[in-house]
C-alpha positions in Angstrom: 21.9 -44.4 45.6 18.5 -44.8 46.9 16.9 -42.1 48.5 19.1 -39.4 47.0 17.7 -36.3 46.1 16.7 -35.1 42.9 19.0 -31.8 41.8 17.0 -29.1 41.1 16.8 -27.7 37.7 17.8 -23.9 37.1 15.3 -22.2 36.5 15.5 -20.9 33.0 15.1 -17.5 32.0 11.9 -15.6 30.4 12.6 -15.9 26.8 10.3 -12.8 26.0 10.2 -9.8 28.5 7.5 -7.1 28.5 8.7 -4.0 27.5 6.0 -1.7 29.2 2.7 -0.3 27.4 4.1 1.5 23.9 0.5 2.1 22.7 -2.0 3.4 24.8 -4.1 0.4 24.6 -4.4 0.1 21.1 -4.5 -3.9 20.2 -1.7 -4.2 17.6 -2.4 -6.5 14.2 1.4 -7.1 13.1 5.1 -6.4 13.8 8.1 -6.7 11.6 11.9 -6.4 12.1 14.4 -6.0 9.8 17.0 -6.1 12.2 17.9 -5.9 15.8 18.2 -2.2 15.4 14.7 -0.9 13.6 11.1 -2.8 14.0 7.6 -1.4 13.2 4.1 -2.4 14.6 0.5 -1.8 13.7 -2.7 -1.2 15.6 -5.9 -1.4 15.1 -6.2 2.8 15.5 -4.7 3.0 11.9 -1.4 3.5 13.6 2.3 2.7 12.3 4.6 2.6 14.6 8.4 2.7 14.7 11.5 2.0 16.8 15.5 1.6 16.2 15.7 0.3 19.8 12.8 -2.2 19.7 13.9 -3.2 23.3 12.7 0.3 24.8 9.1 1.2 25.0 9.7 4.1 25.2 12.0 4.6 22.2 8.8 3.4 19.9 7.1 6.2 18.2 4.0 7.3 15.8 5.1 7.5 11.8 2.1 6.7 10.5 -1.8 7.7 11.6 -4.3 6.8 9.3 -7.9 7.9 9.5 -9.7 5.7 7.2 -9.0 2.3 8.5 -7.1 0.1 10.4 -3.4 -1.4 9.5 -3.9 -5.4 9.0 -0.1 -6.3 8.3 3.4 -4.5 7.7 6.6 -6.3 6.3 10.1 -4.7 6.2 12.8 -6.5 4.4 15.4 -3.9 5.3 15.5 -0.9 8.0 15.2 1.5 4.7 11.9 -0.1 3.7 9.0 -0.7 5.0 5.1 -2.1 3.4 2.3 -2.3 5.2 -1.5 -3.3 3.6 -4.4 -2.0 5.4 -8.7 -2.7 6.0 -9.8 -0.2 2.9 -7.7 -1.4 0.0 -4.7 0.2 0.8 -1.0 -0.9 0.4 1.1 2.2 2.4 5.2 2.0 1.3 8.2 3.7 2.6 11.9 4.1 1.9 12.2 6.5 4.9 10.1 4.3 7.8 10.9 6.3 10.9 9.6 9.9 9.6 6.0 11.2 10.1 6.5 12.6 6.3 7.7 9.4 4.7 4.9 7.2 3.5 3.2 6.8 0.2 -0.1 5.4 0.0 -2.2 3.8 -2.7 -5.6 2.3 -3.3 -5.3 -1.1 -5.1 -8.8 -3.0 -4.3 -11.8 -1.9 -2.8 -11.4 -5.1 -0.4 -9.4 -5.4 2.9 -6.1 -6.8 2.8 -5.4 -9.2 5.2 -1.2 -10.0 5.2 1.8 -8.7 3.2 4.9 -10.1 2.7 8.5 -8.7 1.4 11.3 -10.9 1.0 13.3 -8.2 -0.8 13.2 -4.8 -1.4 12.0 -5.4 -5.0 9.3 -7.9 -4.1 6.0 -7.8 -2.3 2.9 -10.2 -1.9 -0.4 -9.4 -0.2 -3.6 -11.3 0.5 -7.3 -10.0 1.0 -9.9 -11.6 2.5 -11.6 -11.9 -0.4 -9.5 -14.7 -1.8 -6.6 -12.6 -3.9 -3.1 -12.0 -4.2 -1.3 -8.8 -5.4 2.2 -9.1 -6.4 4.3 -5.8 -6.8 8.2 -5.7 -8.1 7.8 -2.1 -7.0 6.5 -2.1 -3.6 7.5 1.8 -3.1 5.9 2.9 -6.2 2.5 5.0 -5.1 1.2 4.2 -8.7 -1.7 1.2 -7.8 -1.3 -0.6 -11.6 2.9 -1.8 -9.8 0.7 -4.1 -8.1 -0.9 -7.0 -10.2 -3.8 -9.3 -9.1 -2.6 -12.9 -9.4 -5.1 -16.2 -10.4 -5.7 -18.3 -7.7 -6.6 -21.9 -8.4 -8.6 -22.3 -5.4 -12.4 -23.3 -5.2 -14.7 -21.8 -3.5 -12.1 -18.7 -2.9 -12.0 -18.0 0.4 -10.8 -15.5 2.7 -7.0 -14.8 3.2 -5.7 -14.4 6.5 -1.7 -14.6 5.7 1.3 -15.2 3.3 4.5 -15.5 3.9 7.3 -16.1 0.7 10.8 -16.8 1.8 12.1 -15.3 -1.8 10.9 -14.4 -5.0 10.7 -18.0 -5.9 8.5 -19.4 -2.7 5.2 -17.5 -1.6 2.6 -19.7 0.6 -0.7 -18.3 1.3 -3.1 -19.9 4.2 -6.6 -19.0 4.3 -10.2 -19.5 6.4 -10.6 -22.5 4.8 -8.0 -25.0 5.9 -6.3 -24.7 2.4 -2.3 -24.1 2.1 -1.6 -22.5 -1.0 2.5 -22.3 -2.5 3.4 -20.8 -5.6 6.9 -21.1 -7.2 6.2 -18.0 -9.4 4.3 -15.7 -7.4 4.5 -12.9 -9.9 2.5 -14.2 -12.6 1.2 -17.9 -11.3 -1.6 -19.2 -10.4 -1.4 -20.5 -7.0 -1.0 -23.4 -6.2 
């Protein structure tokens, strides 16, 4: 009929709902979850933090304080394992995520890493902002030579800011520059 009013839609729920402040006004630089029940978050402090109720601010606490630089990404493939690369080089692993006393650390560049990514337990990638990927099938090992520096077939190399691989077949890179980069075998490839 003409004239009839329109129905009003429902309005539709906040799909995202803050929490409440967790870290005293620390900007974070990455969050991963391995499952509903455990998540972890960096700052910019140098500051790992950890939570098995994600949904709580207040159930989100301190494992990891680092004095030497700032935290640039963290991946957890499972809520027993955590890997996180850092601004001075530094890849930081645990199979204990939650406690203070849990966390190796290791130099592997004198760079800054700029994104890490574990599909698995038994497989890491990171990027640096100097154009690089490291590849580790032992991402809890403290010993730096677990984590090899890949070719990349990319000219000029430019800086890194992420990768993501879905497996231990598919790792994709993005960097500054506008380039994608994919690599089917990211252990020893070049990429692309």
């Amino acid at each position: 009929q003409a004239g009839s009013p329109v129905p009003a839609l429902a309005a539709k729920p906040a799909a995202f709902t803050n929490i409440g402040p967790v870290d005293s006004f620390n900007p974070f630089t990455a969050v991963s979850c391995a499952s509903a029940s455990f998540c972890a978050a960096a700052d910019v402090a140098g500051r790992l933090l950890t939570s098995v109720v994600p949904t709580v601010n207040t159930e989100w606490s301190v494992a990891v304080s680092e004095v030497s630089g700032y935290f640039t990404g963290i991946s957890c493939p499972s809520d027993a394992m955590c890997v996180a690369v850092d601004s001075v080089g530094q890849v930081w692993s645990s199979a204990s995520p939650t406690s203070l006393d849990g966390w190796n650390q290791v130099v592997v560049e004198s760079g800054q890493f700029t994104g890490v990514s574990c599909p698995t337990v038994d497989f890491c990638a990171a990027v640096d902002n100097a154009g690089n990927v490291y590849t580790s099938t032992r991402p809890l090992s403290n010993l730096a030579g677990d984590w090899a520096q890949n070719p990349v077939d990319v000219a000029p190399i430019t800086s890194f800011v992420a990768i993501s691989c879905a497996n231990t077949s598919l790792c994709v890179a993005v960097d500054s520059a506008n380039h994608i980069l994919a690599s089917s075998i990211p252990t020893d490839s070049i990429f692309p």
